[in-house]
C-alpha positions in Angstrom: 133.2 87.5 95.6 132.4 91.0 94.3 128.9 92.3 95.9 128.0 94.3 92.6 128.6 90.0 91.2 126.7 88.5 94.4 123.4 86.9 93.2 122.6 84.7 95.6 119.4 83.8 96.9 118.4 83.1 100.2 114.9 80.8 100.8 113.6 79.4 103.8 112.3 76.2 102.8 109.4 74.6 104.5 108.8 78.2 106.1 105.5 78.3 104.6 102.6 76.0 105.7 99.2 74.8 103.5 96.9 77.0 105.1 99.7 80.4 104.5 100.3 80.0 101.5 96.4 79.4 100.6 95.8 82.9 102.7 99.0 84.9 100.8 97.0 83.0 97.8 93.6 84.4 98.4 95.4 87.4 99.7 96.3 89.1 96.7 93.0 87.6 94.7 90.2 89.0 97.2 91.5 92.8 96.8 91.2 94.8 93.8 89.4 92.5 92.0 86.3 92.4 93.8 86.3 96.1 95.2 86.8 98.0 92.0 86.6 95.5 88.5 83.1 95.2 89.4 81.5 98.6 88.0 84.4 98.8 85.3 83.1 95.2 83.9 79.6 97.0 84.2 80.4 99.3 82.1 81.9 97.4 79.8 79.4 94.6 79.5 76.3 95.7 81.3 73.8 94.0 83.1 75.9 90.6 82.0 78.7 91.5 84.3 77.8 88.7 86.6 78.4 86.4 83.9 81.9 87.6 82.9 82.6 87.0 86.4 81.6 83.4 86.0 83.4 83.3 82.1 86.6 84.6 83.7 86.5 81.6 86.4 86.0 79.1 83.6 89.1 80.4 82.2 91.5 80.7 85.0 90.5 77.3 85.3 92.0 75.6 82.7 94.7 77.9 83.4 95.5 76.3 86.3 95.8 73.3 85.1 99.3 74.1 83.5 100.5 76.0 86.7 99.8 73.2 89.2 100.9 70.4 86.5 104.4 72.1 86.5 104.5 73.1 89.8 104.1 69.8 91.3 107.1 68.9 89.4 109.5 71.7 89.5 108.3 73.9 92.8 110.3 76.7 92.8 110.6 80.4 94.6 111.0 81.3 91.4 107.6 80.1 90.5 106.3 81.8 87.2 110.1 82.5 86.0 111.2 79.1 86.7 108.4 77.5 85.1 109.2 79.8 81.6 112.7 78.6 81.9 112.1 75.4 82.0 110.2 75.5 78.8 111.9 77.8 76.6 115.7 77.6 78.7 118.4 81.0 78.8 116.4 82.5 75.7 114.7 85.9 75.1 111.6 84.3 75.6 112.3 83.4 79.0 113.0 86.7 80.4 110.7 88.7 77.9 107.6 86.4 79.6 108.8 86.3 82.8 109.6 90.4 83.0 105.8 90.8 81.6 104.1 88.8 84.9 106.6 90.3 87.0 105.5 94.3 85.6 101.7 92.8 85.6 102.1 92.1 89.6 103.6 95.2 90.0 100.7 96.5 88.6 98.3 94.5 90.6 99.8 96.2 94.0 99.4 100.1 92.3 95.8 98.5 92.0 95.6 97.3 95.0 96.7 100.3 96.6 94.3 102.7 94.7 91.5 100.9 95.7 93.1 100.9 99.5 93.1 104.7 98.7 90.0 105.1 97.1 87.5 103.0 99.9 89.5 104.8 102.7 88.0 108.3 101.6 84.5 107.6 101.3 84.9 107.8 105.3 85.9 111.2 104.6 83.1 112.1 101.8 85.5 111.1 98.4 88.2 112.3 97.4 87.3 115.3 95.5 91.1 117.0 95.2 92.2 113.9 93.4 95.2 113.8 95.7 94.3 111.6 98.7 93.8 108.2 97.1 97.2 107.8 95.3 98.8 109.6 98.9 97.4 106.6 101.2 98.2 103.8 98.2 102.0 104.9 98.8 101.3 104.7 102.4 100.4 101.1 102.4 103.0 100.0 99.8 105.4 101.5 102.5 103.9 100.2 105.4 104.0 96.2 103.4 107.0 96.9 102.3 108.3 97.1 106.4 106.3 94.2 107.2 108.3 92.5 103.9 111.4 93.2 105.7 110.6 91.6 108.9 110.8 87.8 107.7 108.6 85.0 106.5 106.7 84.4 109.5 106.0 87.7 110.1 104.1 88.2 106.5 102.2 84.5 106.7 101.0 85.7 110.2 100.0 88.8 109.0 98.8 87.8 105.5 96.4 84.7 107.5 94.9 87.1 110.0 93.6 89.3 107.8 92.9 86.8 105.4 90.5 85.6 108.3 88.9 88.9 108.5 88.4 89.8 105.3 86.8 86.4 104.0 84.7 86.1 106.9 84.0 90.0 106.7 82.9 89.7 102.5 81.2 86.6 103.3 78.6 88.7 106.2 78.6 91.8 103.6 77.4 89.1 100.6 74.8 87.1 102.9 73.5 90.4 104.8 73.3 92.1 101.1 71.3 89.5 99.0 68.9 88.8 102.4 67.7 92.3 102.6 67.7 93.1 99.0 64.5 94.9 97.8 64.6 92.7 94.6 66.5 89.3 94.6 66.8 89.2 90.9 69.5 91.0 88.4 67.4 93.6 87.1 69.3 97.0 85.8 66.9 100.0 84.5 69.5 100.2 81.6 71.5 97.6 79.6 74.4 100.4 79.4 76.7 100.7 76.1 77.7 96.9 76.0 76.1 93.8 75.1 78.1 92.7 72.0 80.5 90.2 72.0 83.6 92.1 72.3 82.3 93.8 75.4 81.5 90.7 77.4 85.2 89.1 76.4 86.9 92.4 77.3 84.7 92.1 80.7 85.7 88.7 80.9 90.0 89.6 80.6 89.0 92.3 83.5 87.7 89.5 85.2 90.5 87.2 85.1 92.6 90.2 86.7 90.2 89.0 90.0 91.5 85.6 90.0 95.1 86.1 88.4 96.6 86.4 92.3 96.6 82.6 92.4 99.8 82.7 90.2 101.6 84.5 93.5 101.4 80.9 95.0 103.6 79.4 92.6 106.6 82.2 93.6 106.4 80.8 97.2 107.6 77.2 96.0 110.2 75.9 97.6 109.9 77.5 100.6 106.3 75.7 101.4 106.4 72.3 103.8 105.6 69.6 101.0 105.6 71.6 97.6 105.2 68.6 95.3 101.8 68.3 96.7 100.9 71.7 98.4 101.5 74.5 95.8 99.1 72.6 93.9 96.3 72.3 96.4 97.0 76.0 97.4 96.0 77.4 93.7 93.0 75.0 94.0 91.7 76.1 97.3 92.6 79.9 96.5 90.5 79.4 93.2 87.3 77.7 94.8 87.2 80.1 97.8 87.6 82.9 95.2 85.0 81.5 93.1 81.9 81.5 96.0 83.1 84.5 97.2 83.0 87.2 94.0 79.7 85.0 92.9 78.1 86.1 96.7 79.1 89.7 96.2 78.5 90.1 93.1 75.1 88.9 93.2 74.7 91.6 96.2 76.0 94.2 94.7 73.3 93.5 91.6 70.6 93.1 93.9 71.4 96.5 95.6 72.4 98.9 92.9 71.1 99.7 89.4 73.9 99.7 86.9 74.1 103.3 85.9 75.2 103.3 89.9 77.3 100.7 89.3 79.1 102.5 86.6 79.2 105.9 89.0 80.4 104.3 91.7 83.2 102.0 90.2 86.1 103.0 92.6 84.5 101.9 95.1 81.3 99.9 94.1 80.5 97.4 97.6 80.5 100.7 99.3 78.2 101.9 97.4 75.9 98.7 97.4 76.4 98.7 101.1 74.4 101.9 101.7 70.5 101.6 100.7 71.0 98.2 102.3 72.6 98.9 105.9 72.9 103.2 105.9 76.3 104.3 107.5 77.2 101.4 109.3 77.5 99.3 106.2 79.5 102.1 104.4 82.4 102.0 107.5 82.0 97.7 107.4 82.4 97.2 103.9 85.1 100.1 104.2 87.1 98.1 106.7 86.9 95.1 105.0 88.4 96.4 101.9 91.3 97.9 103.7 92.1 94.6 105.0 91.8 93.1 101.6 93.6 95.3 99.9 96.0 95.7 102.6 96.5 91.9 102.8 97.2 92.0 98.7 100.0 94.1 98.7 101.6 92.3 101.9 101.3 89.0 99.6 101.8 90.6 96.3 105.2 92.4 97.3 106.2 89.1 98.9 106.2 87.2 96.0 106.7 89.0 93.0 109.9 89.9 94.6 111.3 86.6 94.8 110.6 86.2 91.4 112.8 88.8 90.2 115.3 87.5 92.5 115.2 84.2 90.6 115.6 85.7 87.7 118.5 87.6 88.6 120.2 84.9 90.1 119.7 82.7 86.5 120.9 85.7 84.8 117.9 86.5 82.5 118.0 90.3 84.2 120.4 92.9 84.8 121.2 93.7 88.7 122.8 96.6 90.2 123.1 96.9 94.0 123.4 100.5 94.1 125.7 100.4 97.5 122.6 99.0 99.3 123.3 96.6 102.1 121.5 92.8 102.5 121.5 90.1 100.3 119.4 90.2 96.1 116.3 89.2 97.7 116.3 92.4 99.8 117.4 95.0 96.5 114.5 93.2 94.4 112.2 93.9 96.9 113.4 98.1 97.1 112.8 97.9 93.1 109.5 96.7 93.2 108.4 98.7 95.9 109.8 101.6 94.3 108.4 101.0 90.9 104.9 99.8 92.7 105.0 103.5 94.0 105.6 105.3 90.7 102.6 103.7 89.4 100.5 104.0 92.6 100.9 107.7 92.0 100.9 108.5 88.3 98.2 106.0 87.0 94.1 105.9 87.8 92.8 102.5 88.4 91.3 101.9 85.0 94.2 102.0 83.3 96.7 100.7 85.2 93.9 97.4 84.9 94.2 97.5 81.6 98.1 97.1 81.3 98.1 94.2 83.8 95.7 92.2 81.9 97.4 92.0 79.0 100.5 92.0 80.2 99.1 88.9 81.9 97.4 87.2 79.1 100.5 87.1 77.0 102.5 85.9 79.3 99.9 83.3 80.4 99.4 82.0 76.8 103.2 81.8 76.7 103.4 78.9 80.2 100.3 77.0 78.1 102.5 77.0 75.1 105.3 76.3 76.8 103.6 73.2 78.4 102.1 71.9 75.2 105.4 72.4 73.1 108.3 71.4 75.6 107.0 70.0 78.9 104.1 67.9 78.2 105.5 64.6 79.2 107.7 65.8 81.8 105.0 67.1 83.6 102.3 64.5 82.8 100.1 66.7 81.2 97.0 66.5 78.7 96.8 67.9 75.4 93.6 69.3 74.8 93.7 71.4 78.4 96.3 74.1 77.6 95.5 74.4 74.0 92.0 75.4 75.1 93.3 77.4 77.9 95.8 79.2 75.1 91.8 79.7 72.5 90.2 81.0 75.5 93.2 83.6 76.8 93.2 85.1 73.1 89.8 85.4 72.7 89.1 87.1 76.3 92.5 89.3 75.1 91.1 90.2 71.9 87.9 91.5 73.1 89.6 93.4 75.5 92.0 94.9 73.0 89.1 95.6 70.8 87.1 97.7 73.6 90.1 99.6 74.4 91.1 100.6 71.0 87.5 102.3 71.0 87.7 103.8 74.3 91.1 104.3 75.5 93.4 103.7 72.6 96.2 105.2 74.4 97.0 102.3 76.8 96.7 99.7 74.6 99.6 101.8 72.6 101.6 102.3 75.8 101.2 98.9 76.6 102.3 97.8 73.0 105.1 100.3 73.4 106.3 99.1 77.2 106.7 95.0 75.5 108.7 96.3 72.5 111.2 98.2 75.2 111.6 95.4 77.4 112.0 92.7 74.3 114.7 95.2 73.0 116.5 95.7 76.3 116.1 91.9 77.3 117.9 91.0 73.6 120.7 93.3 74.3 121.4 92.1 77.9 121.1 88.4 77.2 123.2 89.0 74.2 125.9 90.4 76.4 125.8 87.5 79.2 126.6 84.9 75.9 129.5 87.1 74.6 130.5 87.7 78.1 130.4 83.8 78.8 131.8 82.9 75.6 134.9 85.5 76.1 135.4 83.6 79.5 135.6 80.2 78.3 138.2 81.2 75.2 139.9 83.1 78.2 140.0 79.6 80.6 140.4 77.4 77.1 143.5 79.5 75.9 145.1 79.1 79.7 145.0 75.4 79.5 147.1 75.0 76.6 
């Protein structure tokens, strides 16, 4: 076979066990989202941030409902892809969905990285040159990127020890925070700028970029032992562990800052919180802990959003190019998403590359409820009532967050807008060429048989 035809995949099945894929899970959820949402949801919503947090767990978990439903049916390495294609089939739909969770967990792992970059420096004082941060988030897309290359049970070693560390290290940081607090009660000097209802839902959607990471687990389908059950308990376990911890931290962070120092200090907020209550020391521990978290997101991220685009290539819902590079798709899918990781990592500051992946995410998300109410409902043995209030509760958490950002930063929301039409457009074309291309082969094969 031609290479530039070869799309072949290549999974290790059973290679993954409960407790691995719970940590790659947890893994890419315990990064970002805890380190730096936390004084942009501040700012957006005030002294109620605490409560978005909560509003955005509510949400993810009806979501989950539809992801563990279909992935205890169909478990798949192709996870998010899979599940789209099993609802809507070889359509535009399919790969329109599929490429916008695929771009949003790109995304994540520029956010990710940013953060890496951002709590790194504040060993060294900040970064007042603006160059630093985006320099060590390339580093550490590089250095997961190597560890990608070295196998499955190389990353689930990896991805479970400093899983290990980093819970057990947020855990100390939220106990050690809330027991020394001056004032155990959420009490900011000023409500900030928010406090309408559009606020608090756009705080909300920012939230849900905390807990969207679950959605990795689903990509590592068929390669965990017992997927009909496991993948399933993963995203529940990932979810309650994620739950307790952002509720403990958040609650510390509260107790130890006033919210126009949340708001200052939104890169890199724990940090900050860290300080009055522990001096140095608790600046270099909460520091290490968010290298390791954000350091274990990427590892996980890269992992599976890769094998995701694999899928899709090997179903033929994306174009694939080899470019004379050695190895088999799983291997060139992970170059291109380290690459485009990397662009993002060093062109894009961390509010704003947020604000793509959420509603890259959101659209995509209301599009596997949809796809469960409309096409795989029985299959799948699922409720009614679940996804269609999962599908209310994405658009209104969407269109508060739309509505802040068209007042504050209307130029995402416009590049965002712009980067869907592109990719619907390109993904029409291309699929539109794989049917005449197919067709053309079957009259070929049909005229040769008479």
């Amino acid at each position: 076979m031609n290479r530039e035809q070869d799309r072949t995949t290549h999974y290790q099945q059973g290679s993954l066990t409960l407790p691995g894929t719970v940590m790659l899970g947890t893994g890419v959820m315990i990064g970002a989202g805890i380190f730096a949402l936390t004084g942009q949801m501040a700012q957006m919503t005030g002294a109620l941030f605490p409560l978005a947090f909560l509003a955005a767990a509510v949400i993810v978990g009806f979501s989950a409902y539809s992801y563990i439903k279909i992935s205890n049916a169909f478990p798949s390495a192709g996870g998010i892809g899979m599940y789209l294609h099993k609802a809507y089939g070889n359509r535009l739909p399919t790969a329109f969905n599929a490429l916008l969770m695929y771009f949003s967990m790109v995304i994540a792992q520029s956010f990710l990285a940013r953060t890496f970059g951002a709590y790194t420096m504040q060993l060294f004082g900040g970064d007042e040159s603006g160059r630093m941060v985006p320099l060590l988030g390339v580093s550490l897309i590089l250095t997961a990127f190597l560890i990608n290359l070295l196998g499955n049970r190389m990353i689930q070693g990896v991805a479970s020890f400093i899983g290990l560390l980093k819970i057990g290290g947020i855990l100390i940081f939220g106990l050690v925070g809330i027991w020394i607090a001056d004032n155990l009660s959420i009490d900011f000097s000023s409500p900030g700028e928010a406090g309408t209802a559009g606020n608090f839902l756009g705080a909300t959607a920012l939230g849900i970029l905390a807990f969207k990471g679950f959605t990795t687990i689903t990509n590592s389908g068929a390669e965990v032992q017992d997927p009909h059950r496991n993948v399933g308990r993963a995203i529940v376990i990932s979810i309650a562990a994620c739950v307790v911890i952002y509720a403990l931290v958040g609650f510390a962070v509260a107790s130890n800052l006033s919210l126009p120092e949340i708001i200052a200090t939104q890169n890199y907020s724990l940090a900050a919180a860290a300080r009055p209550a522990l001096g140095d020391y608790g600046v270099w521990f909460t520091v290490a802990i968010a290298i390791m978290a954000t350091a274990g997101g990427i590892l996980a991220s890269i992992f599976a959003v890769s094998r995701m685009l694999a899928m899709l290539t090997e179903m033929k819902l994306v174009p694939h190019r080899h470019f004379g590079m050695p190895g088999n798709i799983q291997k060139h899918t992970l170059v291109y998403t380290v690459v485009l990781g990397l662009i993002l990592t060093g062109f894009f500051d961390l509010s704003r590359i947020a604000a793509l992946g959420i509603v890259f995410y959101l659209i995509m998300d209301i599009a596997i409820h949809w796809g469960v109410l409309r096409y795989l409902r029985k299959a799948v043995n699922a409720g009614a009532w679940i996804p269609a209030t999962a599908i209310l509760l994405d658009a209104l958490a969407l269109g508060g967050f739309v509505w802040v950002k068209l007042h504050t930063d209307p130029f995402v929301i416009g590049l965002a807008v712009f980067a869907m039409l592109v990719i619907a457009l390109a993904e029409y074309v291309f699929l539109k060429r794989v049917r005449e291309s197919e067709q053309s082969g079957h009259d070929t094969s049909h005229a040769r048989h008479h």
